[in-house]
C-alpha positions in Angstrom: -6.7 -1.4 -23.3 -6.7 1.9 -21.7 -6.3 5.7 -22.4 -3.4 5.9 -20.1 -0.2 5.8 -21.4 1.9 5.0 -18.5 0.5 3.4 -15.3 2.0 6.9 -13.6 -0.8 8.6 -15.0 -3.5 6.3 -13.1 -5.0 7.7 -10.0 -5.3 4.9 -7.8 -1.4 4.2 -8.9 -0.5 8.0 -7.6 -2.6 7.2 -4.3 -0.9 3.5 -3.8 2.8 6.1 -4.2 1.4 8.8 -1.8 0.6 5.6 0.7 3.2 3.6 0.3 5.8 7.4 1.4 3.3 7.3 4.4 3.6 4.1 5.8 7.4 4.4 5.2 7.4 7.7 7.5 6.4 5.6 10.8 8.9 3.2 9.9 10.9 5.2 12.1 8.7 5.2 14.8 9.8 4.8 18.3 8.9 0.4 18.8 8.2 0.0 14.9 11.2 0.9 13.8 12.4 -2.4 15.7 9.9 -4.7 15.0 11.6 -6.0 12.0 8.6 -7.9 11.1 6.1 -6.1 11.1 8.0 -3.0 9.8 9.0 -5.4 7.1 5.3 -6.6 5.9 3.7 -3.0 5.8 6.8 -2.0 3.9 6.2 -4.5 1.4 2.3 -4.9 1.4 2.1 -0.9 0.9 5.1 -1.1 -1.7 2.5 -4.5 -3.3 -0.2 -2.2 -4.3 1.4 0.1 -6.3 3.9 -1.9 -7.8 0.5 -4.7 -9.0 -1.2 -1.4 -10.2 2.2 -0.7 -12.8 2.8 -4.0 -13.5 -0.9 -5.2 -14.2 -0.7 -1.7 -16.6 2.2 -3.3 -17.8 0.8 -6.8 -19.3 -1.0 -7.4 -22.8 -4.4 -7.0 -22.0 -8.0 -6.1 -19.6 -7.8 -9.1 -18.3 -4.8 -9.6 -16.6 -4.8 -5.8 -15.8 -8.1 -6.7 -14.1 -6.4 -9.5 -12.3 -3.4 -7.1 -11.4 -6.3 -4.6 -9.6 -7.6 -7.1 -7.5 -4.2 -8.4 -6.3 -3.2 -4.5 -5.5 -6.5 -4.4 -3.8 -6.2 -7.5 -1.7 -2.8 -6.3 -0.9 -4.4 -2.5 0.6 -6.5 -5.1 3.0 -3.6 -6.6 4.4 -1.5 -3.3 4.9 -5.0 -2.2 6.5 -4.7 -5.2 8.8 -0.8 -4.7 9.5 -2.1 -1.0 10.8 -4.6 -2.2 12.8 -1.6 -4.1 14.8 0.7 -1.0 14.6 -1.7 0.8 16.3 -2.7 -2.2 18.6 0.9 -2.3 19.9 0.8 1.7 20.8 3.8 2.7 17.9 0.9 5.0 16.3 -1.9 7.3 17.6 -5.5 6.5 16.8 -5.6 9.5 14.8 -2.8 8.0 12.5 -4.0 4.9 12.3 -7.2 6.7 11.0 -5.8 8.6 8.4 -3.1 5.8 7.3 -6.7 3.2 6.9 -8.4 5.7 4.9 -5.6 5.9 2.3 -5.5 2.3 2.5 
């Protein structure tokens, strides 16, 4: 399948992690942090893609790895698109938002 041993030693895994401890930090943000929703969808969307990446790792074979990627990817857009409202509803700063969407 791979030359990875454990889905920890993946790089887009380790970036989904590094993400995922992001979008957690404005969870605590002044509005966010009591917009239950919306807190609650980034929270899991962001947690989504790294968790697809490991278990996709995790199955018996390229294929369903492959299928895996593409859920962990479609699962970045929608975090992308749960930012785009954070910021939209003033609970982070443009330059936030920016940095947040390029990890995405």
């Amino acid at each position: 399948m791979s030359t990875w041993k454990s889905f920890e030693e993946i790089e887009a895994w380790q970036m989904a992690r590094v993400f995922c401890q992001n979008i957690y930090k404005i969870m605590n943000y002044d509005g966010l942090s009591t917009d239950y929703r919306l807190k609650d969808q980034i929270n899991g969307s962001s947690g989504s893609i790294m968790d697809n990446i490991a278990e996709g790792f995790e199955r018996s074979g390229n294929k369903e790895f492959i299928n895996f990627l593409s859920i962990a990817k479609a699962s970045a857009g929608e975090s992308r698109s749960q930012l785009y409202r954070i910021m939209d509803r003033d609970y982070i700063s443009n330059d936030e938002f920016e940095k947040l969407k390029q990890e995405s």
